[in-house]
N, CA, C and O of each residue as an XYZ file, in Angstrom:
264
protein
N       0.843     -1.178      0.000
C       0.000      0.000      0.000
C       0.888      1.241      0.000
O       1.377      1.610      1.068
N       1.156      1.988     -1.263
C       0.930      3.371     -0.817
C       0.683      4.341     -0.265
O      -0.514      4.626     -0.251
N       1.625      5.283      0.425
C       0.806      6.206      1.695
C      -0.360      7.001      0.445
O      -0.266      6.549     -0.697
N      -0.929      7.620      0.576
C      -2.356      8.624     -0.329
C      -2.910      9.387      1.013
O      -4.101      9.693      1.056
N      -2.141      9.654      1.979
C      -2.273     10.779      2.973
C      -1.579     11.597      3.462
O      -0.505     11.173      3.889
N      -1.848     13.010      3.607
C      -1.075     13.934      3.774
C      -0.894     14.104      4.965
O      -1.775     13.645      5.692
N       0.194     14.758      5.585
C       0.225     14.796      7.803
C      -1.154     15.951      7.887
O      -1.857     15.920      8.897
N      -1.377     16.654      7.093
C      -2.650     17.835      7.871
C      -3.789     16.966      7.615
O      -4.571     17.192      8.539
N      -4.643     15.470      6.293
C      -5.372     14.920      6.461
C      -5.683     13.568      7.680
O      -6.703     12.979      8.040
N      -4.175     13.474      8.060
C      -4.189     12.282      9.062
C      -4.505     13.632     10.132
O      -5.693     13.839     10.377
N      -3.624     14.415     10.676
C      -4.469     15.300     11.828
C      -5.467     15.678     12.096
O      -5.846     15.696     13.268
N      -6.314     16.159     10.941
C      -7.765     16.294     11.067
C      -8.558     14.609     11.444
O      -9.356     14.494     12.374
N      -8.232     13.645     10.712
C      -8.911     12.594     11.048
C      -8.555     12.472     12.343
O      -9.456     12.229     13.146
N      -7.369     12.594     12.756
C      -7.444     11.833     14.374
C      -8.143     13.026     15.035
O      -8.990     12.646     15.844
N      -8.039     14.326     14.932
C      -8.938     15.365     16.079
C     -10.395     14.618     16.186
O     -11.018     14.243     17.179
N     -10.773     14.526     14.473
C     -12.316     14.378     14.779
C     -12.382     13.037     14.817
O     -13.487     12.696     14.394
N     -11.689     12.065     15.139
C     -12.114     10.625     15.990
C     -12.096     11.158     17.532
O     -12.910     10.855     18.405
N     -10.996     12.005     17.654
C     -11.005     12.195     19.295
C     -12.119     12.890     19.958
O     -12.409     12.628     21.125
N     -12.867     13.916     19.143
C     -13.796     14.564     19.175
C     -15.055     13.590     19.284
O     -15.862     13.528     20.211
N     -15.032     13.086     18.489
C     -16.385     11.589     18.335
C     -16.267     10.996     19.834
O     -17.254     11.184     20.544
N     -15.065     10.233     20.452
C     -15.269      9.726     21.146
C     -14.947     10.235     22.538
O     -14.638      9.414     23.401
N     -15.006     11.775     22.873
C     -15.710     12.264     23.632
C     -16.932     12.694     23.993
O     -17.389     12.668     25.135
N     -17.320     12.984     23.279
C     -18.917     13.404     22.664
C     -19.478     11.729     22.860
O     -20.634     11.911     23.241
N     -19.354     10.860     22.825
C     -19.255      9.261     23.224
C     -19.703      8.935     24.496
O     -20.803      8.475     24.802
N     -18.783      9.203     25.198
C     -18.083      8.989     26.620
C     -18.784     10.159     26.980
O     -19.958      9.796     27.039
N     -18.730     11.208     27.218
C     -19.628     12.090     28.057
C     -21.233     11.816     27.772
O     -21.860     12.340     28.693
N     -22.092     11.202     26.857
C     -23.474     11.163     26.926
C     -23.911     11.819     25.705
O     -24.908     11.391     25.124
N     -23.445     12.537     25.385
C     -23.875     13.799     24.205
C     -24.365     12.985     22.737
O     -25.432     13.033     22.125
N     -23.422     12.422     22.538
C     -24.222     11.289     21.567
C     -23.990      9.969     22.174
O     -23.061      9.766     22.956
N     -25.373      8.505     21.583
C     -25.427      7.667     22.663
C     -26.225      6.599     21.652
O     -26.857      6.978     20.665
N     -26.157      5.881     21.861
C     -27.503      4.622     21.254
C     -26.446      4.288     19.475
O     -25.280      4.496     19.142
N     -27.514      3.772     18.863
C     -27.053      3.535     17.223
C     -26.152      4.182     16.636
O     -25.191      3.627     16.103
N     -26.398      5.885     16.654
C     -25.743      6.783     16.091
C     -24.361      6.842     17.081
O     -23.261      7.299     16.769
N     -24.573      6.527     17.751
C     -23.203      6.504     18.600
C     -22.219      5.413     18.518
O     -21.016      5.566     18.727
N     -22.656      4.563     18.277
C     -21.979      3.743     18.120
C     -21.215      3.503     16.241
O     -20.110      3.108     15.870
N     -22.368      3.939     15.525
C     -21.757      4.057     13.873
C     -21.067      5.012     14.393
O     -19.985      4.909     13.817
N     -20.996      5.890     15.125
C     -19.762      7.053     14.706
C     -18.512      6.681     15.453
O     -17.432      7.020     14.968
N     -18.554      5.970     16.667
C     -17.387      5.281     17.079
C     -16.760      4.324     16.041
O     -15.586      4.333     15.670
N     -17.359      3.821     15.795
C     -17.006      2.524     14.219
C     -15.725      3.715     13.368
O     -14.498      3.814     13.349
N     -16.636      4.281     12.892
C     -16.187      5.396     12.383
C     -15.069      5.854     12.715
O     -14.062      5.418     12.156
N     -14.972      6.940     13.801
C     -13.797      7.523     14.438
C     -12.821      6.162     14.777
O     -11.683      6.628     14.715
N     -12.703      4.711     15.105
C     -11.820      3.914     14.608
C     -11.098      4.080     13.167
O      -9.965      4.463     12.874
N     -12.154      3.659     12.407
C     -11.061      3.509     11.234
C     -10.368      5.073     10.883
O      -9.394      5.183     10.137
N     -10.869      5.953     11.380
C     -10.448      7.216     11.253
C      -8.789      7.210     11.820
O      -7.757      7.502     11.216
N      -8.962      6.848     12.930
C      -7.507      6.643     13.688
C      -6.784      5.514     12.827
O      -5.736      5.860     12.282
N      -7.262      4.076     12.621
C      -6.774      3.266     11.605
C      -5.637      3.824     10.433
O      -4.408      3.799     10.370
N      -6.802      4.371      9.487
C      -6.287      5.034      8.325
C      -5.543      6.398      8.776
O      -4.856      6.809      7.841
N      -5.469      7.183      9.856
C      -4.461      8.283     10.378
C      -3.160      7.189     10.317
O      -2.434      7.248      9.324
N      -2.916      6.356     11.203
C      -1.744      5.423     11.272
C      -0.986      4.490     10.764
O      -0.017      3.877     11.212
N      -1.646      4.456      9.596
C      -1.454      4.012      8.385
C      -0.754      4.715      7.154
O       0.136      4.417      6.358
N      -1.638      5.856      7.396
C      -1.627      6.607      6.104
C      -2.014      6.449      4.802
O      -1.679      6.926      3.718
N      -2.911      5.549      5.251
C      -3.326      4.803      3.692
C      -5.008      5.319      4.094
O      -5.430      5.307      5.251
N      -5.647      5.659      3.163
C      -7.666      5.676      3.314
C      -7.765      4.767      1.517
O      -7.519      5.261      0.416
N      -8.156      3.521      1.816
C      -8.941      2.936      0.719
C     -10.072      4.078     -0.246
O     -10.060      4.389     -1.437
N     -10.754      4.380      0.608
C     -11.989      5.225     -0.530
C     -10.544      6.022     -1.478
O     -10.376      5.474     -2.567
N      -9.910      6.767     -1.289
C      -8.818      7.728     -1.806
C      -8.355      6.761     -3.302
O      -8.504      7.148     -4.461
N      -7.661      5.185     -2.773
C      -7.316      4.804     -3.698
C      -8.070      4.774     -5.362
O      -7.482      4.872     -6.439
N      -9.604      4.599     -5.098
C     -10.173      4.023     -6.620
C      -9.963      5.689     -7.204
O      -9.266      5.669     -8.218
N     -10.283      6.741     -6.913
C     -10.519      7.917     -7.217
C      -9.508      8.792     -7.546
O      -9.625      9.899     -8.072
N      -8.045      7.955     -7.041
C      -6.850      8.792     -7.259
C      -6.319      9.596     -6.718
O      -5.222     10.043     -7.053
N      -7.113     10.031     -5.571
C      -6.899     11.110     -4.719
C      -5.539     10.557     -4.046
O      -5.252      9.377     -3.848
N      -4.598     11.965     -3.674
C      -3.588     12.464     -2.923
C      -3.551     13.182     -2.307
O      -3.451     14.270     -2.873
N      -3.590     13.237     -0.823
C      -2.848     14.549     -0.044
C      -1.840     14.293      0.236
O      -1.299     15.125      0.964
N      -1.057     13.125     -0.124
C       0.564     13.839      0.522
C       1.494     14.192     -0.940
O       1.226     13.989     -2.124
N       2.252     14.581     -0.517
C       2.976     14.968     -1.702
C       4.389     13.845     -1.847
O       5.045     13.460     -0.879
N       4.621     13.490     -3.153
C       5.056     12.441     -4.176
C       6.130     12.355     -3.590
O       6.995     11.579     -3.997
């Protein structure tokens, strides 16, 4: 795999996983929707540590530079 992530798109993904799963953990969001967005904010951190996001690959997209 190819990195296809830039360091300012992996930072934003990990804020707003960290963001998700406070908003989690304090009550604020809770039930179904809470839990798809934890799902979520995982692979968010996943693909931050990676540096790889699959959707990016079919489409060609790049944020990091070559």
């Amino acid at each position: 795999m190819k990195k296809n992530m830039g360091s300012a798109d992996r930072i934003i993904r990990f804020i707003i996983a960290a963001l998700i799963g406070v908003l989690y953990y304090t009550g604020i969001i809770s039930g179904t929707w809470g839990i798809v967005l934890l799902v979520l904010a995982a692979v968010f951190v996943l693909t931050s540590f990676i540096s790889f996001c699959p959707l990016y690959a079919p489409f060609g997209i790049r944020t990091c530079k070559e």
